[in-house]
mmCIF entry with sequence, helices, sheets and N, C-alpha, C, O atoms, coordinates in Angstrom:
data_MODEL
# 
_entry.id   MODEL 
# 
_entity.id                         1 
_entity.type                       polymer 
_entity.pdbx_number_of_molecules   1 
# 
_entity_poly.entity_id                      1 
_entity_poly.type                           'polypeptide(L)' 
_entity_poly.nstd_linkage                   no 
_entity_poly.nstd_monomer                   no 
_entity_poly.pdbx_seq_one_letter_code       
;(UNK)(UNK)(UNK)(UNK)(UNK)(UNK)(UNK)(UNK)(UNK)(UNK)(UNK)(UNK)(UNK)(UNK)(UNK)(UNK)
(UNK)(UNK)(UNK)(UNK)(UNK)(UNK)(UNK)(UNK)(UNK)(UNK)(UNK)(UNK)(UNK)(UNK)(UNK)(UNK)
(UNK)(UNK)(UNK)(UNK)(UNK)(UNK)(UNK)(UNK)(UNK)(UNK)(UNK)
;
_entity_poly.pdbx_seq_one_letter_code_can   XXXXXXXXXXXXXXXXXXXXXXXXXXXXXXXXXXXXXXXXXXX 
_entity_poly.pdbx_strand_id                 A 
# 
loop_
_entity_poly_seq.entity_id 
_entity_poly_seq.num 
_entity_poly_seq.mon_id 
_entity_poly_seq.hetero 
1 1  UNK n 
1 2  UNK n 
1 3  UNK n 
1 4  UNK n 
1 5  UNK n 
1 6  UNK n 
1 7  UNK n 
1 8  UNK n 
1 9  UNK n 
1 10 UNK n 
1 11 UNK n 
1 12 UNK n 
1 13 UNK n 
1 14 UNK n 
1 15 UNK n 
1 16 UNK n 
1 17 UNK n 
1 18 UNK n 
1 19 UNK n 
1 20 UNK n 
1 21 UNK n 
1 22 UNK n 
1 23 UNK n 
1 24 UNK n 
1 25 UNK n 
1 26 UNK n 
1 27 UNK n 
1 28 UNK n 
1 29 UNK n 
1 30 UNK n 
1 31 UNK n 
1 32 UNK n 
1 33 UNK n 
1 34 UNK n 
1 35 UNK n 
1 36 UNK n 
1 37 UNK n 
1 38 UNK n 
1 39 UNK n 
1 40 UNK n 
1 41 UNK n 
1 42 UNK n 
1 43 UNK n 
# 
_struct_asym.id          A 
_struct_asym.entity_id   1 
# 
loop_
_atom_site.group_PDB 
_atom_site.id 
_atom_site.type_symbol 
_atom_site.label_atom_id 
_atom_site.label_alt_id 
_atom_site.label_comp_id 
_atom_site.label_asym_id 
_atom_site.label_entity_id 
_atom_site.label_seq_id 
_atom_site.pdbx_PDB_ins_code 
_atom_site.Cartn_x 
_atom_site.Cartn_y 
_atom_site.Cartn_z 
_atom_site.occupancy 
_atom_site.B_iso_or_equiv 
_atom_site.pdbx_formal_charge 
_atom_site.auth_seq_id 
_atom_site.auth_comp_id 
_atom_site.auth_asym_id 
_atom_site.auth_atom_id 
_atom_site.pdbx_PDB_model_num 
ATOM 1   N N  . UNK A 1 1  ? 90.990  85.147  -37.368 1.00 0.00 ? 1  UNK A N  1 
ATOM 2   C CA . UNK A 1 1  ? 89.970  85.082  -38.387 1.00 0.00 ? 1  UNK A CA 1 
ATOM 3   C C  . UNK A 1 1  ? 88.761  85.880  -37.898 1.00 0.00 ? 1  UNK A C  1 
ATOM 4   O O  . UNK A 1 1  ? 88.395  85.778  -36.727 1.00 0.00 ? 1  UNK A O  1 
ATOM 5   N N  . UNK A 1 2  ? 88.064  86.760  -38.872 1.00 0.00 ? 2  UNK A N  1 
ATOM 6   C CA . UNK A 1 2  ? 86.970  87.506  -38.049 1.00 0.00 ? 2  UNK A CA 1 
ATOM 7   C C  . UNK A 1 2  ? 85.572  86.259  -38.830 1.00 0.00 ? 2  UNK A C  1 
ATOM 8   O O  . UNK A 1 2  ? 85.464  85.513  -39.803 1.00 0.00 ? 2  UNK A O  1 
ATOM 9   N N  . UNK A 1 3  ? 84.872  86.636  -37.808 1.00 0.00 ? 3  UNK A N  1 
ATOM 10  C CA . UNK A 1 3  ? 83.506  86.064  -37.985 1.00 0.00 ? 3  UNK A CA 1 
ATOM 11  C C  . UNK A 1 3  ? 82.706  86.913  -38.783 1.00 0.00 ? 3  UNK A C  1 
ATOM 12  O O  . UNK A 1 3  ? 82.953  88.093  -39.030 1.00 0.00 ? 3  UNK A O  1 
ATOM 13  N N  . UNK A 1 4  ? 81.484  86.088  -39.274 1.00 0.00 ? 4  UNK A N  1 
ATOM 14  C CA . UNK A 1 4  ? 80.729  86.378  -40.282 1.00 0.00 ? 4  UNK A CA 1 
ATOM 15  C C  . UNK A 1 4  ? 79.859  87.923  -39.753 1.00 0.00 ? 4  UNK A C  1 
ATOM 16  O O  . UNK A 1 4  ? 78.801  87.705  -39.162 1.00 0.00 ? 4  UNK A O  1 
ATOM 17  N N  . UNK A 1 5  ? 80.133  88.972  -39.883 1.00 0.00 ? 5  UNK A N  1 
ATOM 18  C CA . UNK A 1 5  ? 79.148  89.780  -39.613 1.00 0.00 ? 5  UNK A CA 1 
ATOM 19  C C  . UNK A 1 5  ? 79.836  90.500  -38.849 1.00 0.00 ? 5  UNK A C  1 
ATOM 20  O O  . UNK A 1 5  ? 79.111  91.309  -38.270 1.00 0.00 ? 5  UNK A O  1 
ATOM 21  N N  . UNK A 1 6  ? 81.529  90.636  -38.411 1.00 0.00 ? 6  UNK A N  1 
ATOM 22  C CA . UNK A 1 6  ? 82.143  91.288  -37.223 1.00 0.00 ? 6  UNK A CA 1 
ATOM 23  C C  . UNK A 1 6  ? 82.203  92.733  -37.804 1.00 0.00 ? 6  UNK A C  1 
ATOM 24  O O  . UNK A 1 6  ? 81.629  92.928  -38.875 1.00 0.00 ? 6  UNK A O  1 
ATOM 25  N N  . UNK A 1 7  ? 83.024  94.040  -37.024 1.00 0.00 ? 7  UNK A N  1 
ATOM 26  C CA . UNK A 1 7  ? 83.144  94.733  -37.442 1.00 0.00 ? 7  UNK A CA 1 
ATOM 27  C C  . UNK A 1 7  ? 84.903  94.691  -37.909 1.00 0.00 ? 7  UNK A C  1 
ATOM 28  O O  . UNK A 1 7  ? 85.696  94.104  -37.174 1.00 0.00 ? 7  UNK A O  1 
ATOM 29  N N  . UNK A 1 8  ? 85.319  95.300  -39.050 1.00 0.00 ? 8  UNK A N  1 
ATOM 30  C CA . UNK A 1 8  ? 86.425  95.215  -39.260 1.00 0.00 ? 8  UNK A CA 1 
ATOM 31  C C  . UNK A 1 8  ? 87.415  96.161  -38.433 1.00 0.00 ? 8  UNK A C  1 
ATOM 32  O O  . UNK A 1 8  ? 87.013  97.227  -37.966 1.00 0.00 ? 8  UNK A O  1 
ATOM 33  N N  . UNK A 1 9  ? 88.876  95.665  -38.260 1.00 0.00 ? 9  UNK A N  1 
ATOM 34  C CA . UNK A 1 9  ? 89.816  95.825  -37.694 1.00 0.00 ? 9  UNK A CA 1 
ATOM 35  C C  . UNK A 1 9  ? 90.231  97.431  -37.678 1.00 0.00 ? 9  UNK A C  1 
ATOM 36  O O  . UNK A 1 9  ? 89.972  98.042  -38.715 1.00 0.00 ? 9  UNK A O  1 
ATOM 37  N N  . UNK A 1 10 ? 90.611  97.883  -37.016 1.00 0.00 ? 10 UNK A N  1 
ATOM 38  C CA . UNK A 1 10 ? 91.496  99.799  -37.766 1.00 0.00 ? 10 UNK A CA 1 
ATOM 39  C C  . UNK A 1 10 ? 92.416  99.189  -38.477 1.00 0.00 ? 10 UNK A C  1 
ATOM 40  O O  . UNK A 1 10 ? 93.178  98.231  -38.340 1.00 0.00 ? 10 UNK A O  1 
ATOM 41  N N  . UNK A 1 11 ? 92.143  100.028 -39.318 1.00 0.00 ? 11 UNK A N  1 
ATOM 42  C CA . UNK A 1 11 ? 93.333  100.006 -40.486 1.00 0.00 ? 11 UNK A CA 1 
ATOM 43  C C  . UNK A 1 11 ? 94.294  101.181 -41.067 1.00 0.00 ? 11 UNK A C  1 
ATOM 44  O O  . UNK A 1 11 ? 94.257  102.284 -40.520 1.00 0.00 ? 11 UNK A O  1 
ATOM 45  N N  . UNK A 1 12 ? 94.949  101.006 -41.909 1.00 0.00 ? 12 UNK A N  1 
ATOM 46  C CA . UNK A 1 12 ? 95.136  102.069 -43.106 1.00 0.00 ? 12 UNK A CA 1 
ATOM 47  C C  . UNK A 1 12 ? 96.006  101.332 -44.185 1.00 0.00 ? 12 UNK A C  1 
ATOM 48  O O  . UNK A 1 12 ? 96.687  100.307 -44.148 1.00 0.00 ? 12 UNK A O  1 
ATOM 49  N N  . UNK A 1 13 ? 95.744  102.166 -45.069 1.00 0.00 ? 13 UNK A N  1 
ATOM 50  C CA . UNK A 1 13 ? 96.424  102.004 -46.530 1.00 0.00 ? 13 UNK A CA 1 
ATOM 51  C C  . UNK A 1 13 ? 96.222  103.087 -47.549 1.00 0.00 ? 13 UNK A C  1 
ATOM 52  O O  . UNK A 1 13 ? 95.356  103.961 -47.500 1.00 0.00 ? 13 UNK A O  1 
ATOM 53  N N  . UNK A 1 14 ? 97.231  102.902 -48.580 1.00 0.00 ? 14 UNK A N  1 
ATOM 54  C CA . UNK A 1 14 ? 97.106  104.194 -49.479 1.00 0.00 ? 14 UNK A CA 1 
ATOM 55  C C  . UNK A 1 14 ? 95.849  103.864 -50.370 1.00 0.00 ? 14 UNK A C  1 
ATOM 56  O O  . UNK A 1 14 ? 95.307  102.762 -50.456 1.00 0.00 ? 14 UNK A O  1 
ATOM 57  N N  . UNK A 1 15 ? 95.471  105.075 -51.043 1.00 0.00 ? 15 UNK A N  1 
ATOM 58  C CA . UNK A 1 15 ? 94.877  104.634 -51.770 1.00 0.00 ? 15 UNK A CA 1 
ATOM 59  C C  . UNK A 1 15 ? 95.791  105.061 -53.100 1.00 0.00 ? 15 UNK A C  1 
ATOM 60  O O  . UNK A 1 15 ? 97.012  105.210 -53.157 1.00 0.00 ? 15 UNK A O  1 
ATOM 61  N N  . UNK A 1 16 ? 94.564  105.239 -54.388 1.00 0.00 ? 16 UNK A N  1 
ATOM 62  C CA . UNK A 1 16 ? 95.181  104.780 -55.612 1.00 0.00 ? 16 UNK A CA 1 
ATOM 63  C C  . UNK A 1 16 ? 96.298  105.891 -56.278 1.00 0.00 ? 16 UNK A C  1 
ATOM 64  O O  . UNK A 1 16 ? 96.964  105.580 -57.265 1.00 0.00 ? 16 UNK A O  1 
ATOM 65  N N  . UNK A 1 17 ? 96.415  107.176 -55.639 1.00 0.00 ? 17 UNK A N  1 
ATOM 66  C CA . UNK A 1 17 ? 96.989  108.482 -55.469 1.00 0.00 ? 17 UNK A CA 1 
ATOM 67  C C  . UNK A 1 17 ? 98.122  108.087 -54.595 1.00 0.00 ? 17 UNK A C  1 
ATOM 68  O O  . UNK A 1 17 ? 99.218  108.622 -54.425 1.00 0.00 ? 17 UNK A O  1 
ATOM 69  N N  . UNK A 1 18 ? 97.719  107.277 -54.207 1.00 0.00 ? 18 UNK A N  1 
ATOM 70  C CA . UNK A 1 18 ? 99.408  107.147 -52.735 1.00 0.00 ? 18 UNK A CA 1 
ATOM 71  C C  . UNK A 1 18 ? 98.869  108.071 -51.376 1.00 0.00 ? 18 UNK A C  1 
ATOM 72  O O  . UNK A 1 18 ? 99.614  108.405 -50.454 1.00 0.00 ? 18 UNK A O  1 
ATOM 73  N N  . UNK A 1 19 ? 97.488  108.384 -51.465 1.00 0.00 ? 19 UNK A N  1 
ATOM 74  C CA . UNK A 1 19 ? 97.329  108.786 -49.961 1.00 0.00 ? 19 UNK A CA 1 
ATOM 75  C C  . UNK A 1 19 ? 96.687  108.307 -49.155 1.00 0.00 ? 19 UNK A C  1 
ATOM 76  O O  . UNK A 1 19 ? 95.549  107.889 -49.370 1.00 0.00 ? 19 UNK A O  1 
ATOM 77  N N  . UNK A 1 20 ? 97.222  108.265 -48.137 1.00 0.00 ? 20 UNK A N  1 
ATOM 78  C CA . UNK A 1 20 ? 97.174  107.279 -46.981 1.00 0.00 ? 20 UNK A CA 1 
ATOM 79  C C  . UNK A 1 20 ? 95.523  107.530 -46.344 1.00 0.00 ? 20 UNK A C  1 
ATOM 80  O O  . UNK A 1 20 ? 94.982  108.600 -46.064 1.00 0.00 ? 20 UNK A O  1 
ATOM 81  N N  . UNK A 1 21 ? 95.087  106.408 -46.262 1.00 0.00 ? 21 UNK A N  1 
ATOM 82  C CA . UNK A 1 21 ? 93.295  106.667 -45.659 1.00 0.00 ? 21 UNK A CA 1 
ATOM 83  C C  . UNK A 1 21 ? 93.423  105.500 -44.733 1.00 0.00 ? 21 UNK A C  1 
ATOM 84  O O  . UNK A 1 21 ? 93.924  104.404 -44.984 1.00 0.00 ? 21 UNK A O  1 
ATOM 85  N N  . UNK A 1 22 ? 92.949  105.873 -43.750 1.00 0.00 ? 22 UNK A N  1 
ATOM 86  C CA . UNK A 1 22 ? 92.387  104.632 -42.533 1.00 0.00 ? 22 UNK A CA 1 
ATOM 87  C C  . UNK A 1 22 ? 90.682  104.286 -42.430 1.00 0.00 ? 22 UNK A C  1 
ATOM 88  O O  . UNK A 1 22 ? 89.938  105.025 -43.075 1.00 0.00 ? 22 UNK A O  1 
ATOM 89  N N  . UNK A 1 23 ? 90.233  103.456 -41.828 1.00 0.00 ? 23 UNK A N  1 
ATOM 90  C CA . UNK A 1 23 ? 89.339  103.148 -41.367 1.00 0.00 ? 23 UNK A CA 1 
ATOM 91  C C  . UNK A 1 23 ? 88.169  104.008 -40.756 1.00 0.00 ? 23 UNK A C  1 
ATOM 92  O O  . UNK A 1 23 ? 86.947  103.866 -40.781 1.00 0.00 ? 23 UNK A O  1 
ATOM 93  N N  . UNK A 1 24 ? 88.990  104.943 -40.203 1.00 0.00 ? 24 UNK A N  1 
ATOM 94  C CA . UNK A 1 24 ? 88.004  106.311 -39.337 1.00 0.00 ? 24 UNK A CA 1 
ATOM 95  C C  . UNK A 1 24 ? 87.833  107.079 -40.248 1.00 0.00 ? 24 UNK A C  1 
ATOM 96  O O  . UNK A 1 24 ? 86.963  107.893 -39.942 1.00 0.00 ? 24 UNK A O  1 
ATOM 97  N N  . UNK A 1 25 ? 88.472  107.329 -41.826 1.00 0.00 ? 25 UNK A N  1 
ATOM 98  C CA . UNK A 1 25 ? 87.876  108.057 -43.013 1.00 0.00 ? 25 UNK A CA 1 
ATOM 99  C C  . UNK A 1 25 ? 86.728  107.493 -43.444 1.00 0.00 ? 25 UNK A C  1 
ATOM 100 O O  . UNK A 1 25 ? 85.876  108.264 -43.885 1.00 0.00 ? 25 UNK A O  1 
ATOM 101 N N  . UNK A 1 26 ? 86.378  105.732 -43.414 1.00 0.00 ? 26 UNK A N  1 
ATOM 102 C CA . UNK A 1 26 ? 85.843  105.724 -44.549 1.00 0.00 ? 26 UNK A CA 1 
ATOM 103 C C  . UNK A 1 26 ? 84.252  105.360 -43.504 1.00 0.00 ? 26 UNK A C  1 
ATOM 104 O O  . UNK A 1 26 ? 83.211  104.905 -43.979 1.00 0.00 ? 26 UNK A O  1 
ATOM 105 N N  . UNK A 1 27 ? 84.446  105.661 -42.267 1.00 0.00 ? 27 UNK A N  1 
ATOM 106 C CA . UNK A 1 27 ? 83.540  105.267 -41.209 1.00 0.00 ? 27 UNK A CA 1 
ATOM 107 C C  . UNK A 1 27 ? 81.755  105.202 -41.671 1.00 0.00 ? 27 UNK A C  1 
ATOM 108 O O  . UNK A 1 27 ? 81.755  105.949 -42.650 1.00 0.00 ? 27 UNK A O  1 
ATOM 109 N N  . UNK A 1 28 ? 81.050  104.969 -41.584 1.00 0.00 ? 28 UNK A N  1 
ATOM 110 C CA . UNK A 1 28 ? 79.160  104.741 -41.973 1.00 0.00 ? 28 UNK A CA 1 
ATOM 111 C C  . UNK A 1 28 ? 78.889  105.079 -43.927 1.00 0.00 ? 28 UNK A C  1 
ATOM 112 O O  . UNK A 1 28 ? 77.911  105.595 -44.467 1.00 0.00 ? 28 UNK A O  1 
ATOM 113 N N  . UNK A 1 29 ? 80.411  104.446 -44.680 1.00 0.00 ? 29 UNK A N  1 
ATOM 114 C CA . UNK A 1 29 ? 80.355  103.889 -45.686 1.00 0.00 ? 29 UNK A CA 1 
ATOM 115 C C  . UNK A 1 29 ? 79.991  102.797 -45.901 1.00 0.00 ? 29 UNK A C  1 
ATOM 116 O O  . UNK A 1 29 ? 79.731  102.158 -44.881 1.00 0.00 ? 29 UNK A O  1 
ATOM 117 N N  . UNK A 1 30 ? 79.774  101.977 -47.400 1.00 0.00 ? 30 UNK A N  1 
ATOM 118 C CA . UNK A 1 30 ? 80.458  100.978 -47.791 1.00 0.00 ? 30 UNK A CA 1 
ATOM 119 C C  . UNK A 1 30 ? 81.688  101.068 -48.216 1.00 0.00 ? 30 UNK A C  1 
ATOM 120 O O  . UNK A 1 30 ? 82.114  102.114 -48.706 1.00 0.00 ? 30 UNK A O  1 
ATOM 121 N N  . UNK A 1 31 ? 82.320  100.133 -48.104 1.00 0.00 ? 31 UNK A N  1 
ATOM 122 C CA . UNK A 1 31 ? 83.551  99.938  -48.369 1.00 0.00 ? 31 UNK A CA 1 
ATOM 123 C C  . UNK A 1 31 ? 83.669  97.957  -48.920 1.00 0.00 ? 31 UNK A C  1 
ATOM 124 O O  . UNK A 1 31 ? 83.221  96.919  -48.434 1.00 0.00 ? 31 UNK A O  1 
ATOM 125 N N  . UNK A 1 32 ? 84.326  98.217  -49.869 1.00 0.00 ? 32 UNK A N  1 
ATOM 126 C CA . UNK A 1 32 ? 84.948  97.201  -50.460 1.00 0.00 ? 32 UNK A CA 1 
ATOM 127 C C  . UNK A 1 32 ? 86.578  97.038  -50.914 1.00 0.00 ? 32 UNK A C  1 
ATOM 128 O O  . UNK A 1 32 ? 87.046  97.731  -51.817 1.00 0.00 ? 32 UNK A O  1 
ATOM 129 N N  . UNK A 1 33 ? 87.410  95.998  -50.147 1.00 0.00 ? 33 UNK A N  1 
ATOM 130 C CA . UNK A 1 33 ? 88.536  95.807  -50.248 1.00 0.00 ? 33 UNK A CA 1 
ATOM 131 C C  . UNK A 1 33 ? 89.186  94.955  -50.968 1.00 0.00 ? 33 UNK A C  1 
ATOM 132 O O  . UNK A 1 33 ? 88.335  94.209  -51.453 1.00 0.00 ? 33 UNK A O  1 
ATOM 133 N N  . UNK A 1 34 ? 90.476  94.568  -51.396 1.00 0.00 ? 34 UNK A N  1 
ATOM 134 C CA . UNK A 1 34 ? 90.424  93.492  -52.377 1.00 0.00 ? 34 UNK A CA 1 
ATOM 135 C C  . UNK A 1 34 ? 91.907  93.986  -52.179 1.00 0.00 ? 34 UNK A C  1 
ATOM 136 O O  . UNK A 1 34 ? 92.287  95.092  -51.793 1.00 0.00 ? 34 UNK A O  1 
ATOM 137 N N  . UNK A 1 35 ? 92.651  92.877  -52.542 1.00 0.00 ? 35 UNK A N  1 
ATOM 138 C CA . UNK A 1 35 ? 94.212  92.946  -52.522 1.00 0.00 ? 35 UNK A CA 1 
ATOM 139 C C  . UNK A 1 35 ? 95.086  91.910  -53.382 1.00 0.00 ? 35 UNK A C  1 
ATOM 140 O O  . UNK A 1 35 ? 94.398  90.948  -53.723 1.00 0.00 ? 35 UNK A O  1 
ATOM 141 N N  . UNK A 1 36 ? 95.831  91.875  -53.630 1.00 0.00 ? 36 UNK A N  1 
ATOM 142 C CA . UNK A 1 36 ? 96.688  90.809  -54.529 1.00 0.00 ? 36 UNK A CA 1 
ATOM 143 C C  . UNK A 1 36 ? 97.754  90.337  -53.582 1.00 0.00 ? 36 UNK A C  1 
ATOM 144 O O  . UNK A 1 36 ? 98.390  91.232  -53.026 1.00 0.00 ? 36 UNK A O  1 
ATOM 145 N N  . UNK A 1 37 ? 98.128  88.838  -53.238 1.00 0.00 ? 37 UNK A N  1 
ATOM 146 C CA . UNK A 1 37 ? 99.030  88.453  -52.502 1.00 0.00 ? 37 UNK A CA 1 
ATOM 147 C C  . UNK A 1 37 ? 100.001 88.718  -53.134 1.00 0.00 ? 37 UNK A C  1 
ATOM 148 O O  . UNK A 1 37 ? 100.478 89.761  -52.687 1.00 0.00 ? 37 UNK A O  1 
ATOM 149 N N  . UNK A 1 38 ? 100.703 88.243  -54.143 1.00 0.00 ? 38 UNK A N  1 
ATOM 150 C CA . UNK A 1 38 ? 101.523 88.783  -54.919 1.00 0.00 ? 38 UNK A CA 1 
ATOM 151 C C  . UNK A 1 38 ? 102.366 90.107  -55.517 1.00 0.00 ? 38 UNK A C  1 
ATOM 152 O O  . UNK A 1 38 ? 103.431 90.225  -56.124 1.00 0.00 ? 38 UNK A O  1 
ATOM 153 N N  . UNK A 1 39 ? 101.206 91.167  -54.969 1.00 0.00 ? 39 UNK A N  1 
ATOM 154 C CA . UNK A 1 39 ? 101.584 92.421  -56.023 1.00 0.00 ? 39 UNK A CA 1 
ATOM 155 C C  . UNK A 1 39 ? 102.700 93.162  -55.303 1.00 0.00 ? 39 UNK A C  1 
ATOM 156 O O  . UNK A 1 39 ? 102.829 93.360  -54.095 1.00 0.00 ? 39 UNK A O  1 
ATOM 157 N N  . UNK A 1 40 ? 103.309 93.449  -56.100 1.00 0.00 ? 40 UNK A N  1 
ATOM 158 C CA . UNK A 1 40 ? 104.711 94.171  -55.664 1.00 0.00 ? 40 UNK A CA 1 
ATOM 159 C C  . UNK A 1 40 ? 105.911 93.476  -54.952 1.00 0.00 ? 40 UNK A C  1 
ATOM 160 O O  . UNK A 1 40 ? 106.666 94.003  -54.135 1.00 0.00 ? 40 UNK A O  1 
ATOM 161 N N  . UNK A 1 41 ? 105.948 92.054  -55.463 1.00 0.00 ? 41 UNK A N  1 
ATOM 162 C CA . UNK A 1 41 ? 106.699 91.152  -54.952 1.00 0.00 ? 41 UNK A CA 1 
ATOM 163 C C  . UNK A 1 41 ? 107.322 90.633  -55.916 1.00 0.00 ? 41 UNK A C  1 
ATOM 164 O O  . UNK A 1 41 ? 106.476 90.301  -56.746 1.00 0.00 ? 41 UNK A O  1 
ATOM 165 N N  . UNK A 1 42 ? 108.684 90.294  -56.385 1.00 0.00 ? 42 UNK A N  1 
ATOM 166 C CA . UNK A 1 42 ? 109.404 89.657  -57.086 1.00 0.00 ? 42 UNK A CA 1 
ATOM 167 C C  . UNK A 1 42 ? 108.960 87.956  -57.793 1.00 0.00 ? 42 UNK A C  1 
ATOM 168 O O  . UNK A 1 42 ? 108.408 87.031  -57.198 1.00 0.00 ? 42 UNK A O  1 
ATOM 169 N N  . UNK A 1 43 ? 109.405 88.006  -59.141 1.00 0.00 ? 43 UNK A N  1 
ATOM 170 C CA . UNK A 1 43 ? 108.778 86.314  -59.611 1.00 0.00 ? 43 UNK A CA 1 
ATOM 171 C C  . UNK A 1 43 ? 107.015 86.567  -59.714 1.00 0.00 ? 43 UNK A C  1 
ATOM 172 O O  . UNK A 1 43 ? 106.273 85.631  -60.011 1.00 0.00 ? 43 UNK A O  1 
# 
């Protein structure tokens, strides 16, 4: 669990194009993330 105020983890994921961006792209941005547990999962 990260704490209130940590810095976030390296990452990556696609974005909405399908191209792949990490963490060191989006570096002395904001950034806002959001995900669906569900999405792309059967039922």
């Amino acid at each position: 669990m990260l704490e209130v105020g940590s810095a976030a983890p390296a990452f990556s994921a696609p974005d909405q194009h399908g191209n792949m961006i990490t963490s060191d792209d989006l570096a002395g941005s904001w950034v806002a993330l959001w995900w669906y547990l569900k999405a792309s999962t059967p039922g």
